[in-house]
Steps between C-alpha positions, in 0.01 A plus 500: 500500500163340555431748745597787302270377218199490658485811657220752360669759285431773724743351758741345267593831282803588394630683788382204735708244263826748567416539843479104543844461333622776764396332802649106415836678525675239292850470625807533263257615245473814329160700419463749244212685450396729208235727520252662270824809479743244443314293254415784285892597521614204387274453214268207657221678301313177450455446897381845581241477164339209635512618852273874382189408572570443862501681796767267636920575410648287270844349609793257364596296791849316502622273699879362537684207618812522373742258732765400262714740311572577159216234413227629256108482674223295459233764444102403575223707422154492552151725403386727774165669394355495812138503313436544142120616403635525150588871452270629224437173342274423796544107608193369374457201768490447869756739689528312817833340443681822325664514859675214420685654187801567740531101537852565310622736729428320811671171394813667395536699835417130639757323284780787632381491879539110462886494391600803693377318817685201379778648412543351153868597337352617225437906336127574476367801382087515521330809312160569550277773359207628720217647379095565417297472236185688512292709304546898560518822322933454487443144372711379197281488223515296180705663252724618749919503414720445754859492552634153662801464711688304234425803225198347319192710434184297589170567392236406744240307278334360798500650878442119650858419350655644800678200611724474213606874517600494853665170428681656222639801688621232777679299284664775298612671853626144602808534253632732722604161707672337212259188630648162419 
């Protein structure tokens, strides 16, 4: 995770988070992963919002352990904006660390690697949306409506409040699990 996080943003994009998760091969596990098409299909409008601005894809990345039957998940998940300038309401402060906005991300993947490899008896689930936030002529912009997984409409007051829209998305979409 440490790693991950302290990678420049140019390296650790979206796509290069995915294609991390690709190559550890967890065994037993299950990945999922939803696209910029499949978000949009599925109504994860507050993921691909945030993610305009950028010339990067956004994704939803799942991950599942599921070793005993017919018992309900565990489900973790963790902040992936893989740098965050603010959208339209331009950070106002020292940039240098907006690479580490994906800190949420990279510890849940961590957490799941951890008890996959040990081979903990119990149902995990870890969701994790991936994507920019930079300033660009498809930006959200405040005042914006969008449509959130769960139904809500959410007005975009402030662009730097990406975190909690991608969050929100995440955690609607993790009812799908039934989560414990």
């Amino acid at each position: 995770a440490r790693t991950m996080i302290n990678e420049p943003a140019n390296i650790m994009t979206t796509t290069g988070f995915v294609d991390i998760v690709k190559k550890l091969q967890l065994k037993k596990s299950k990945v999922e992963i939803l696209n910029k098409t499949k978000l949009k299909k599925q109504g994860l409008n507050l993921i691909t919002g945030v993610n305009q601005g950028s010339m990067y894809k956004p994704y939803l990345l799942i991950l599942k352990w599921m070793p005993l039957k017919k018992k309900k998940p565990v489900v973790i998940t963790g902040k992936g904006v893989m740098f965050d300038s603010g959208g339209i309401n331009i950070k106002r402060y020292e940039f240098a660390d907006m690479k580490t906005d994906m800190t949420g991300a990279a510890v849940a993947l961590a957490v799941f690697r951890l008890i996959v490899e040990q081979n903990i008896k119990k149902n995990v689930v870890a969701i994790m949306p991936l994507v920019e936030n930079m300033v660009s002529k498809n930006a959200i912009r405040p005042g914006d409506v969008l449509k959130s997984y769960s139904g809500k409409h959410v007005e975009i007051v402030n662009t730097d409040a990406e975190g909690r829209l991608i969050l929100a998305d995440s955690i609607a979409y993790s009812k799908k699990f039934k989560p414990k």
